[in-house]
C-alpha positions in Angstrom: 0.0 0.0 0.0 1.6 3.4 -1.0 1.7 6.5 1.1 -1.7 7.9 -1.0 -3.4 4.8 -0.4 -2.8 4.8 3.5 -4.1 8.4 3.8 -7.3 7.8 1.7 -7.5 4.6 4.2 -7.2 6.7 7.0 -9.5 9.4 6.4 -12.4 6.7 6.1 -11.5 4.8 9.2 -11.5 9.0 10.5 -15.1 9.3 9.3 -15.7 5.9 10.9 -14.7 6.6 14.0 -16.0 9.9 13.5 -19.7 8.7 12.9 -19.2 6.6 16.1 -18.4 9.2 18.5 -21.9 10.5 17.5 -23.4 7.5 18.2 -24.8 8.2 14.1 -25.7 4.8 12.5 -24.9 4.2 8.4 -28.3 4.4 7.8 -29.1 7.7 9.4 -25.7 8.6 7.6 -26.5 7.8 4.3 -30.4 9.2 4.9 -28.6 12.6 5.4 -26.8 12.2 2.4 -29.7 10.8 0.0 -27.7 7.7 -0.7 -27.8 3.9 0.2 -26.7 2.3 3.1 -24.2 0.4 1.0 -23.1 3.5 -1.1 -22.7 5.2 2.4 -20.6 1.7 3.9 -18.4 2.0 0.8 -17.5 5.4 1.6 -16.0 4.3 5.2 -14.2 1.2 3.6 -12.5 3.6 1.1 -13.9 1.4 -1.9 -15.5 4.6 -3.5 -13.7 8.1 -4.6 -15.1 10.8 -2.1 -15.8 13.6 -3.9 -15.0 17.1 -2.4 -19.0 18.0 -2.4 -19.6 14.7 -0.3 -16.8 15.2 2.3 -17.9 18.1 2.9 -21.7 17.4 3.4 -20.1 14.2 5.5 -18.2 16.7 8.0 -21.2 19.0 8.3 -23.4 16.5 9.7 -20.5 14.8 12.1 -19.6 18.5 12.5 -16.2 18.2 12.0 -13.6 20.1 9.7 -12.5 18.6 6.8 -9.2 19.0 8.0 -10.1 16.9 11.0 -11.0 14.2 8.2 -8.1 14.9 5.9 -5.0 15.4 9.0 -6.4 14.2 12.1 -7.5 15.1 15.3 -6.6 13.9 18.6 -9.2 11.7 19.8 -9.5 13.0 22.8 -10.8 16.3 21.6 -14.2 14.5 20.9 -15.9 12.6 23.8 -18.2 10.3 22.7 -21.8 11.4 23.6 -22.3 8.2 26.0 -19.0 8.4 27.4 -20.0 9.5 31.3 -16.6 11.6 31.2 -18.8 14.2 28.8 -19.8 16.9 31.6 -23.1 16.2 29.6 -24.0 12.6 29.9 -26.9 13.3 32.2 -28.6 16.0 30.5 -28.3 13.6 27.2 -29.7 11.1 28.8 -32.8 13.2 30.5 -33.3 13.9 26.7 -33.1 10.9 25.3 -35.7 9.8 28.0 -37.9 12.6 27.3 -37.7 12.1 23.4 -38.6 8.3 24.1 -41.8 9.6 26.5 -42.5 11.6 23.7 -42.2 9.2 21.4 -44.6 6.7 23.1 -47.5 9.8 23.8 -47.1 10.3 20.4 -48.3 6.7 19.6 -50.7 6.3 21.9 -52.3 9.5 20.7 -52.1 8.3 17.3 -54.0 5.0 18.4 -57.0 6.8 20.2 -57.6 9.3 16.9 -57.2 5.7 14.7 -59.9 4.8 17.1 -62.3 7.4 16.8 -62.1 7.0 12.6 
């Protein structure tokens, strides 16, 4: 593997580990994008040519610079969101319980109108 090869193959293991800090699936990835999960999947293996247009859509929704893509970052610049050393862990996880409550009114409220029809 040349040095141009290794850097390609590090940027998409970047955008990888990238999308994981997030705790961002492939398929809310390539949703974002408007492509397939597979076109997406092929992105992070390096099997596709990333066009400049698509990294940069890529880094505005893992908002990151494409430098952070292209050189690097230190990883521990980025705490992953359920990582209880981020100072908000808690508050994420209120939300994420109050989305879910949400989630489930939602339904239920959906159900009783369904009902009524």
């Amino acid at each position: 593997m040349d040095k141009t090869e290794r850097q390609l193959k590090q940027m998409c293991n970047r955008i990888r580990n990238y999308r994981e800090i997030r705790d961002f699936s492939q398929e809310y990835m390539s949703h974002k994008l408007s492509i397939s999960v597979s076109s997406y999947s092929r992105i992070e293996r390096g099997e596709v040519q990333l066009t400049v247009e698509k990294l940069l859509q890529i880094c505005e929704l893992l908002g990151v610079t494409y430098t952070m893509i292209i050189e690097g970052e230190p990883k521990e610049s980025l705490i992953p969101i359920n990582d209880s050393a981020n100072p908000n862990y808690e508050y994420i996880h209120l939300l994420k319980d109050q989305i879910k409550l949400l989630k489930e009114q939602n339904d239920f409220y959906k159900e009783k109108m369904g009902d009524k029809s």
